[in-house]
KOLLO-948493 format. One line per 2 residues: number of its first residue (from 1); for each residue x, y, z of N, C-alpha, C. Coordinates in steps of 0.05 Angstrom, whole numbers. Atoms other than C-alpha are relative to their C-alpha. Layout:
BEGIN
NUM> X/Y/Z/X/Y/Z/X/Y/Z; ...
//
This chain:
BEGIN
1> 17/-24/0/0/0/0/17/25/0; -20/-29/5/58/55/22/16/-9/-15
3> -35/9/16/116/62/-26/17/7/18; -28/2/-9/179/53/0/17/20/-19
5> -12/-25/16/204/122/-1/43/1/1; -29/-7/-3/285/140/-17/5/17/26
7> -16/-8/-32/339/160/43/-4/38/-4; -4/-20/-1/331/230/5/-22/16/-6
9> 18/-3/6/258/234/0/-16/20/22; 21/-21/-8/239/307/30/14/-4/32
11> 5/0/-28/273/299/100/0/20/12; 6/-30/-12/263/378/108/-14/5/-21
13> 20/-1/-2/192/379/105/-15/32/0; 12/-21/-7/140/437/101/-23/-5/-6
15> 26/15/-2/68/440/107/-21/18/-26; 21/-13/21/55/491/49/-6/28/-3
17> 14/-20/-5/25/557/76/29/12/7; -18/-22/-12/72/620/76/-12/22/-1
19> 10/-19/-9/58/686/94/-10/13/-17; 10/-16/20/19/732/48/15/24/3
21> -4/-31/5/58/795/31/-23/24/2; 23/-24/-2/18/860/53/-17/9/-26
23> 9/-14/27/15/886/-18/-28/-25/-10; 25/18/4/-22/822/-35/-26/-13/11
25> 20/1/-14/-69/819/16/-17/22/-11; 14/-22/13/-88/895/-1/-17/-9/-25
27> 7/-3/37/-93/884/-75/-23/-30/-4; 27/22/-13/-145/814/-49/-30/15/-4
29> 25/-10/-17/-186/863/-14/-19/24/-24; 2/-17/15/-186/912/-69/-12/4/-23
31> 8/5/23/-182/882/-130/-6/-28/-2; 17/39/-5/-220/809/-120/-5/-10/-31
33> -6/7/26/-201/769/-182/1/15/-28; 5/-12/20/-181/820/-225/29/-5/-7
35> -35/9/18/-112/811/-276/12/12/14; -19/-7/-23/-76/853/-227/4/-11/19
37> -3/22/-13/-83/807/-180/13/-20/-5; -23/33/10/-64/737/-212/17/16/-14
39> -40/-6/0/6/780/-234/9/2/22; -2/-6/-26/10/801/-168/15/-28/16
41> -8/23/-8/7/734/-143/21/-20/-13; -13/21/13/43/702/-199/37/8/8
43> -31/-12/-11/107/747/-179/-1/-5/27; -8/6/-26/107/735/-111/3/-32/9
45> -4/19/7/99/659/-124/23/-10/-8; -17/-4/-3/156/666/-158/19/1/11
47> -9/-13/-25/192/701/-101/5/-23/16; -3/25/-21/174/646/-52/14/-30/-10
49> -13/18/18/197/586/-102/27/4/-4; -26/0/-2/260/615/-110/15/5/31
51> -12/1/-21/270/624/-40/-1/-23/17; 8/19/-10/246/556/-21/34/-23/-13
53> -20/5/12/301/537/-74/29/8/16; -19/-14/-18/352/586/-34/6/-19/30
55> 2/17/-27/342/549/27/7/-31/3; -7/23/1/363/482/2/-29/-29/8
57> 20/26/-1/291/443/-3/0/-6/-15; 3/15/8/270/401/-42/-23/-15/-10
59> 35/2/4/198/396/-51/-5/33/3; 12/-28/4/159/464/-71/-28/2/-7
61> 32/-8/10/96/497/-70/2/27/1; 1/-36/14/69/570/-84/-14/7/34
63> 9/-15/-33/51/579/-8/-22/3/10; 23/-5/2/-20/574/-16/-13/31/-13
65> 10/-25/-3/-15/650/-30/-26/2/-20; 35/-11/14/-85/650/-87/-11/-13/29
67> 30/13/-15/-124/614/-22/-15/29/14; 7/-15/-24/-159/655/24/1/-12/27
69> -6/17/-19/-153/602/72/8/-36/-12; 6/35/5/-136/518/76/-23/0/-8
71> 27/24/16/-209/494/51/-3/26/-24; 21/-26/16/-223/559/8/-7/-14/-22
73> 2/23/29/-208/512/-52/-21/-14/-8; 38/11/4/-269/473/-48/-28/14/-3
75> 16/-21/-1/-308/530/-24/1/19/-19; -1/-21/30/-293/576/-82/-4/-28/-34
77> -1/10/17/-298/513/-126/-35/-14/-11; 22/14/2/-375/492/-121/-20/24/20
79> 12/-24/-10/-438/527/-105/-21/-13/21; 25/10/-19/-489/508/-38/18/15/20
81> -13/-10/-16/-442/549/8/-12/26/7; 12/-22/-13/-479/612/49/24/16/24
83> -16/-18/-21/-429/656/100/-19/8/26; 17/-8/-23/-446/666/170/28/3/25
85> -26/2/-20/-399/677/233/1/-9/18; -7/21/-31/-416/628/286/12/-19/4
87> -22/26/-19/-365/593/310/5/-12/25; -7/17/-21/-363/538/362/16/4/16
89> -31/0/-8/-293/545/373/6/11/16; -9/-29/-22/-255/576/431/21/-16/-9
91> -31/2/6/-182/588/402/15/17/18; -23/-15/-19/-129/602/451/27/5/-8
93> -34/-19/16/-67/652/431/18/-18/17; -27/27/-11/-4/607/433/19/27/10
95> -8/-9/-12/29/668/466/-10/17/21; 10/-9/-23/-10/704/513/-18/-28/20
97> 12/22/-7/-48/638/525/-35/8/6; 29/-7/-11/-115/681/531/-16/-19/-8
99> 13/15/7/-175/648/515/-22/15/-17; 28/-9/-6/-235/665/470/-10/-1/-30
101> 14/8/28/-271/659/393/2/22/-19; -8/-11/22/-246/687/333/-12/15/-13
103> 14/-2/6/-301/692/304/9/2/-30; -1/-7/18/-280/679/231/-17/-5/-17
105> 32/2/15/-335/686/169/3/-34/-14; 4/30/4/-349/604/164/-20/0/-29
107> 13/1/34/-379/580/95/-15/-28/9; 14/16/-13/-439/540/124/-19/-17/-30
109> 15/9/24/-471/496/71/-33/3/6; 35/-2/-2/-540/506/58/-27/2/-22
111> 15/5/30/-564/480/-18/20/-27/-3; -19/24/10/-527/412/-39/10/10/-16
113> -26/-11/9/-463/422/-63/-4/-8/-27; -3/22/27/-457/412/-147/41/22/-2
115> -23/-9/12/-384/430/-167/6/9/-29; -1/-14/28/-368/482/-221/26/3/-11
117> -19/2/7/-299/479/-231/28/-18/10; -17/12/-12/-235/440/-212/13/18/21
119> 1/-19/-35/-213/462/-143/37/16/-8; -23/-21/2/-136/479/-157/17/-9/-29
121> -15/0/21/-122/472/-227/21/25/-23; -17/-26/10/-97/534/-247/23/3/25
123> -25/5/-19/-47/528/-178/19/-12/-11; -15/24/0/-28/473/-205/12/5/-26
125> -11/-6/29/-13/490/-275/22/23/3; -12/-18/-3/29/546/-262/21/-11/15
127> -27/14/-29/69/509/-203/19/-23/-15; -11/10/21/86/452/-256/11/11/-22
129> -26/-18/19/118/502/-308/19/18/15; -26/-25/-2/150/547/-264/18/-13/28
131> -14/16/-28/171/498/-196/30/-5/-15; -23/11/7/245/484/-197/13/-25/14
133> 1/23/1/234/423/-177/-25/-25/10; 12/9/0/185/370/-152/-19/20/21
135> 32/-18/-18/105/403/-127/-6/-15/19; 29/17/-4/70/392/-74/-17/12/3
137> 26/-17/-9/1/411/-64/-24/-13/18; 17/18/-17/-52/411/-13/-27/12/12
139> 34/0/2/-120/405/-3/-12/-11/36; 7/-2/-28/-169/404/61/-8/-32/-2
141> 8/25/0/-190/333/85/-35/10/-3; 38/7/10/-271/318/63/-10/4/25
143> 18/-1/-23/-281/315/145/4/13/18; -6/-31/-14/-260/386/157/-35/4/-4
145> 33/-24/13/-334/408/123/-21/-8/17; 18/10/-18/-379/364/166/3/20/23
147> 10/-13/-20/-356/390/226/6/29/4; 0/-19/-4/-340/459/207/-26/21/-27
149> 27/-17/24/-402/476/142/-23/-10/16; 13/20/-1/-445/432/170/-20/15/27
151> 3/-15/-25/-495/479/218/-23/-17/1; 18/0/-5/-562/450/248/-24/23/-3
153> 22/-18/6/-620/492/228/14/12/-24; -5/-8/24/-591/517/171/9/-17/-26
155> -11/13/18/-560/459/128/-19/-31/-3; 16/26/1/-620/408/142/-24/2/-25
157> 24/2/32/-660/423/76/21/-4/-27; -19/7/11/-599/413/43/13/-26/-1
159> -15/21/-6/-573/353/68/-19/-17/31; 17/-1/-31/-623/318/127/29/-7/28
161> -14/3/-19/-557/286/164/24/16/-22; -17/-14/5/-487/308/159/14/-25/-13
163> -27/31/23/-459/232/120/-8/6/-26; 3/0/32/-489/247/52/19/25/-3
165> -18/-21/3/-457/319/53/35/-13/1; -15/1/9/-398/290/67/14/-13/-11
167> -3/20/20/-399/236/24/5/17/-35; -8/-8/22/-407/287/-29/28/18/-7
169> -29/-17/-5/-343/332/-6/23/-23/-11; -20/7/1/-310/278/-2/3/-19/-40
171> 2/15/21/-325/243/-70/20/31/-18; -13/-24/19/-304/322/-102/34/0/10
173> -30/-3/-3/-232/319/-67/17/-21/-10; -14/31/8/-221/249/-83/9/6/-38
175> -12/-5/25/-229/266/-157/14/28/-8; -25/-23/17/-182/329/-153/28/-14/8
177> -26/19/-4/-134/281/-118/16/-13/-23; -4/33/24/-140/223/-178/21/27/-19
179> -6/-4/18/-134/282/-230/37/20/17; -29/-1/-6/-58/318/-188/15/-22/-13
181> -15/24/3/-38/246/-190/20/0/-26; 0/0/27/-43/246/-265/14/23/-15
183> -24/-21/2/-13/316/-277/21/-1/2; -34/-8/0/49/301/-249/5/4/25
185> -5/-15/-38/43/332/-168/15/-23/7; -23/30/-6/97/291/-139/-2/-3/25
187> 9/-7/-24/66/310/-73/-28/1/12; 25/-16/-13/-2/313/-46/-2/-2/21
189> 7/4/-31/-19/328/23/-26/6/8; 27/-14/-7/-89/338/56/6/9/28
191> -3/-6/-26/-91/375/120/-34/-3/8; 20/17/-23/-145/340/182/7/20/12
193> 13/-7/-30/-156/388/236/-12/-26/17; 19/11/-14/-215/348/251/9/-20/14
195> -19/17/-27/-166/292/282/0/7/24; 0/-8/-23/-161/338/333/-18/-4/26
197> 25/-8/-17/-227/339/363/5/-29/15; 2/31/-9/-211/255/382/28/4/22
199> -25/-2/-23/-156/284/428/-7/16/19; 2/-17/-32/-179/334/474/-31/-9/7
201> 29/4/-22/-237/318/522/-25/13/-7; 12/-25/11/-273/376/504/-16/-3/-27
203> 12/8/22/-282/354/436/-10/-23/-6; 12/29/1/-298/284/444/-29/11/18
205> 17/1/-10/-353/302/484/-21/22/-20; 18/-17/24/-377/358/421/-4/-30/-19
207> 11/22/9/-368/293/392/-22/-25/-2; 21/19/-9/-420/250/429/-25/21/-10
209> 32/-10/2/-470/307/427/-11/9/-32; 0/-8/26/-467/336/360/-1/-26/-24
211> -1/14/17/-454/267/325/-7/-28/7; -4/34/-3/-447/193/359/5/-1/24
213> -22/9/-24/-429/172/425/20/-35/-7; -13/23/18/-396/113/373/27/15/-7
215> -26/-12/-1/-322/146/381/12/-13/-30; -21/22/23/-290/92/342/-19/-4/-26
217> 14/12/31/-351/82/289/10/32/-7; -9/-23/9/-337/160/275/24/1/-15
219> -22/0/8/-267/153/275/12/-15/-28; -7/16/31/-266/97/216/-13/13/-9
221> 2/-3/21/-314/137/182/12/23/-15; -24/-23/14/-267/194/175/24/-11/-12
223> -21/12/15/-205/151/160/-12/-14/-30; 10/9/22/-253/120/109/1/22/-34
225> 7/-10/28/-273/176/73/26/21/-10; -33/-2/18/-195/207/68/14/-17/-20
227> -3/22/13/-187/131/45/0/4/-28; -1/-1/26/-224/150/-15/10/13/-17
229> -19/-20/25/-183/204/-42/33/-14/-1; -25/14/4/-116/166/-26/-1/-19/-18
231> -1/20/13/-138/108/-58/-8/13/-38; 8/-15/20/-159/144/-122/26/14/-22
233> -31/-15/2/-92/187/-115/29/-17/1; -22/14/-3/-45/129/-115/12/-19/-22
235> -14/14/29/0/110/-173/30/5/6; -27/6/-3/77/106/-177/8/29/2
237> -19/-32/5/120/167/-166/-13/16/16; 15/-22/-3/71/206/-127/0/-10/35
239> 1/2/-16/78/213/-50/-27/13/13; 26/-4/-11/11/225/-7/6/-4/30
241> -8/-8/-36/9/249/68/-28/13/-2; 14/-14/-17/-37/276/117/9/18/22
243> -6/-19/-18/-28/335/163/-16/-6/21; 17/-14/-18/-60/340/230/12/10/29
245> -15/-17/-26/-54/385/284/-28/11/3; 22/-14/-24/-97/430/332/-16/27/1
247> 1/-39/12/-112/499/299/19/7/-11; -16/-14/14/-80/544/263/-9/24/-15
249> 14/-21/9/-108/611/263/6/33/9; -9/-25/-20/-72/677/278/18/-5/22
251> -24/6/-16/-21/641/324/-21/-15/19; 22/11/-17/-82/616/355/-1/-37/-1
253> 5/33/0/-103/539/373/-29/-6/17; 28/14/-14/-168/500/394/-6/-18/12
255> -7/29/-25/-147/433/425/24/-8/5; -23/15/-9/-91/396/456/-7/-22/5
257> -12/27/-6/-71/334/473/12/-21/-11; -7/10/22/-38/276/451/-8/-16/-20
259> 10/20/21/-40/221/396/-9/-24/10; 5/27/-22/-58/169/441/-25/-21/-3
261> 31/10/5/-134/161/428/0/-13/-23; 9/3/30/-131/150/350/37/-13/-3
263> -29/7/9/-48/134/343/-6/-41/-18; -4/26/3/-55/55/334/-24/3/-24
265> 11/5/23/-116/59/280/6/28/-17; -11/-20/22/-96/131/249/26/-17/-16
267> -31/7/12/-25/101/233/-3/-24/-13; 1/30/20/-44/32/211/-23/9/-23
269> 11/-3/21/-106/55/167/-4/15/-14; 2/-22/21/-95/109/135/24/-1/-23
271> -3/7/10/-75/95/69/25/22/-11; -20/-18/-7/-12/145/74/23/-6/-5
273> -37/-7/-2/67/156/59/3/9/26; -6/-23/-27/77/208/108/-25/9/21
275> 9/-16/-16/48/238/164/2/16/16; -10/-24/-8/59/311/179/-14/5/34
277> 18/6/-25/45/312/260/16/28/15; -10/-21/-19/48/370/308/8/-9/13
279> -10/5/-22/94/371/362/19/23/7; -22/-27/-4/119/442/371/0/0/42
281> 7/-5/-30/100/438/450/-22/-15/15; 7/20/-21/70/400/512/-32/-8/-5
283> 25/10/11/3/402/469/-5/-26/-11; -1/17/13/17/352/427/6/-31/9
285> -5/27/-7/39/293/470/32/-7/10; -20/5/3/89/254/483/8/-22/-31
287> -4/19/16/130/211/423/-15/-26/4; -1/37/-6/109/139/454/-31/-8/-26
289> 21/12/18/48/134/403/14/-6/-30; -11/15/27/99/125/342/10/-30/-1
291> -12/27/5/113/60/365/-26/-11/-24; 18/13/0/45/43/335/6/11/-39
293> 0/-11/13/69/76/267/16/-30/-18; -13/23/10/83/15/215/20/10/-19
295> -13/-10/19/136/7/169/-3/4/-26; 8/-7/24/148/37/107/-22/31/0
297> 14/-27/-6/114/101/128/19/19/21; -10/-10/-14/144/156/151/-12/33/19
299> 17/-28/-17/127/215/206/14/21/3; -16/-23/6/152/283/192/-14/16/30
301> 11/-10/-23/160/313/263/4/27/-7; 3/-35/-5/138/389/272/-3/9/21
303> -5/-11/-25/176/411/320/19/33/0; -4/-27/0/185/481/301/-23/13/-10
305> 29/-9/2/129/525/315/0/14/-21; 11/-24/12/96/575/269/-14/15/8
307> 16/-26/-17/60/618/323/14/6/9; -16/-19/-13/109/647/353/31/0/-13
309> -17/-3/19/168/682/320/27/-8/23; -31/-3/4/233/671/364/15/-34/-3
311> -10/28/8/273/613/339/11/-20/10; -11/15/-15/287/545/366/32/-3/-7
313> -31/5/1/356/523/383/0/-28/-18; 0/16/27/383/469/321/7/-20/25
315> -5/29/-13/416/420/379/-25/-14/17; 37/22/-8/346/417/414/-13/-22/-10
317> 14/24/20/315/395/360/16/-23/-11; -14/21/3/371/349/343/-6/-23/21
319> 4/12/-19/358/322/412/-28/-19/-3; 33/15/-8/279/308/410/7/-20/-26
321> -7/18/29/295/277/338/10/-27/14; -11/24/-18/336/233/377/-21/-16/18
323> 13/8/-26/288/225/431/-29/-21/-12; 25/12/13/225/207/383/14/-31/-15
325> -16/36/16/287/140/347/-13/-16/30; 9/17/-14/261/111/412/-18/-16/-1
327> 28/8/5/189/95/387/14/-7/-40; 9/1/25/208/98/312/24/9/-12
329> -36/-8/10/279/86/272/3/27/-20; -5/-35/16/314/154/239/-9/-9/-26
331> 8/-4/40/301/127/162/-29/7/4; 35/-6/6/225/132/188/-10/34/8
333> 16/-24/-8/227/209/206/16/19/-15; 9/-19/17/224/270/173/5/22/24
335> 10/-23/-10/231/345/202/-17/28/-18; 6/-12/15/187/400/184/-7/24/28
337> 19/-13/-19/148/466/218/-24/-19/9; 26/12/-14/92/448/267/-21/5/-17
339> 18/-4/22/44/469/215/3/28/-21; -8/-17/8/32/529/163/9/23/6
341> -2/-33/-15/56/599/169/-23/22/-3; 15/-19/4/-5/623/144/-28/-23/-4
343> 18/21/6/-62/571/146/-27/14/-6; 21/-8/20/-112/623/133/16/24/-11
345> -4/-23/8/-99/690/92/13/14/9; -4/-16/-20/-85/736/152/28/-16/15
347> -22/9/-6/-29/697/168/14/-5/34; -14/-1/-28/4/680/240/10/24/9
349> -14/-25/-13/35/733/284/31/-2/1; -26/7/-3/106/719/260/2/23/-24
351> -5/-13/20/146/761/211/20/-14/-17; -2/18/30/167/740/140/33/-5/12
353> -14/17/-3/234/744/158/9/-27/23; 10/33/-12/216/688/219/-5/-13/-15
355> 16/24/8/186/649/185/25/-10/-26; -27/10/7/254/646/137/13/-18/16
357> -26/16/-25/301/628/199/-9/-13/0; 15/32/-4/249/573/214/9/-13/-22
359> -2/12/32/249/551/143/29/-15/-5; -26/5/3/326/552/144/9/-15/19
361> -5/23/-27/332/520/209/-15/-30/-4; 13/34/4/286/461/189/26/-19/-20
363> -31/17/24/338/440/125/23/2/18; -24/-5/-10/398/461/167/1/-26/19
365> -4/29/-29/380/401/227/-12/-20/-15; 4/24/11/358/355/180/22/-7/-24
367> -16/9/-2/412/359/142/24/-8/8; -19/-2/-28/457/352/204/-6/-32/9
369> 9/21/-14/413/295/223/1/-24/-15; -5/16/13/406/260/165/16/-8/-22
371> -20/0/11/461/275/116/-10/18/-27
//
């Protein structure tokens, strides 16, 4: 099922999202899909590609900079989507530690979804002529939308439960998956939030009320319906990963804890290469759940934050590196950031050149670590 990736396959990792340049945020707000724009973007794309190049990686993407956020792709790609701003969520600032709801404008479904265009084919076309070397690109998982489009009283004339909806999400990602494959992407990644919710207390229990008090029937049917875009997306040459972590919103976060709950069936069934895993801080756990991580798969640790700008020390992280071969030998790990630097638009509370040093510090201990 995984390929058996090479000793030089990506071991300084990244999750995709870099910071939006001011100008291009403006010129968003300003001029909303007009030809000044896609130049705009296409030069600063540029920019980042050659500095991704500069830095000695090895895998490249355009930073997400066209998204407006991780899922926008879907949501700008098909029409049953309404705007509203209630959010569930309480996200807590990874530096002040306050507590309290964002309130960002959510894209609540509320007509059955038909899809009008391919979600990132123009990304993708552009990143394949001008990348200077292998793409990757990445898309939201299918069981982000359930539990974040998916409202009661508003999305039940649409959809009566929330499995057909995201039976249909997920059937639309699967076939933008198949068609990357086929292009050429030498990379795809989906980023899971929703993993999260099966780790903190808090959310398992939004889980019982909101959906199932069937933990584990839930949990396979989310690994299921990722299933179907991997399996779809899987032919020779082409690496496939999952992201998950805890938030990622303004330096902000929405759950903790560790991998503990889900580690032993996330890692065995999910039909995966890689798996990009937070672990910037005492949220995330401890290592002991990679014992459960089979071979032939490997787990790209992210243990350098992206919410907060001052930079870790390179022998630390040499250290934990070390510390995680306990659970899971060095050919099976990977370093990267804890997640993006800009996972929506508005970007983290770090500055561009942070989020360099990070960048440069990830390749610099990996290859220290692994040659």
């Amino acid at each position: 099922m995984a390929t058996t990736l090479t000793k030089n396959a990506f071991r300084a990792d990244h999750l995709g999202s870099f910071l939006r340049p001011p100008e291009l945020l403006r010129m968003r707000a300003e001029k909303p899909g007009s030809p000044e724009l896609r130049a705009l973007e296409d030069r600063e794309i540029l920019r980042i590609l050659a500095k991704q190049k500069e830095l000695g990686f090895d895998i490249f993407t355009d930073g997400e900079l066209r998204r407006e956020g991780f899922m926008s792709d879907l949501v700008e790609a098909v029409d049953g989507f309404s705007s509203s701003d209630a959010d569930a969520r309480t996200w807590t600032n990874a530096q002040t530690k306050s507590r309290g709801n964002t309130q960002p404008l959510l894209d609540v479904v509320t007509a059955k979804i038909t899809q009008k265009r391919r979600l990132t084919e123009y990304e993708t076309a552009f990143l394949l002529k001008n990348s200077p070397g292998p793409v990757k690109m990445t898309l939201p998982s299918s069981n982000q939308f359930p539990a974040i489009a998916y409202r009661k009283g508003a999305s039940e004339k649409a959809y009566p439960t929330y499995k057909p909806f995201l039976a249909d999400v997920a059937a639309i990602i699967a076939g933008e998956m198949e068609a990357l494959a086929n292009e050429g992407v030498a990379y795809i990644q989906i980023d899971a939030p929703r993993y999260s919710y099966y780790l903190d207390e808090k959310w398992r229990t939004f889980l019982r009320t909101e959906y199932s008090d069937d933990l584990d029937g839930l949990l396979d049917e989310a690994i299921a319906s990722d299933n179907l875009g991997f399996r779809q997306a899987r032919k020779p040459g082409v690496i496939l990963a999952i992201h998950l972590c805890r938030g990622n919103n303004k330096s902000n976060w929405y759950a903790q804890g560790g991998y503990d709950n889900i580690a032993e069936k996330v890692f065995n069934k999910l039909e995966v290469d890689r798996f990009l895993l937070e672990y910037d801080d005492e949220r995330s756990g401890s290592f002991e759940p990679l014992r459960f991580v089979p071979k032939g798969k490997i787990v790209v640790l992210g243990l350098v934050t992206t919410k907060l700008g001052t930079l870790e020390n390179a022998d630390s992280l040499a250290k934990r590196i070390d510390a995680a071969t306990k659970y899971l030998p060095l050919d099976q790990l990977a370093l990267s950031p804890q997640c993006g630097f800009a996972s929506m638009s508005s970007g983290n509370v770090i500055a561009e050149n942070e989020q360099w040093a990070k960048m440069k510090l990830v390749h610099d201990v990996a290859k220290k670590v692994w040659g």
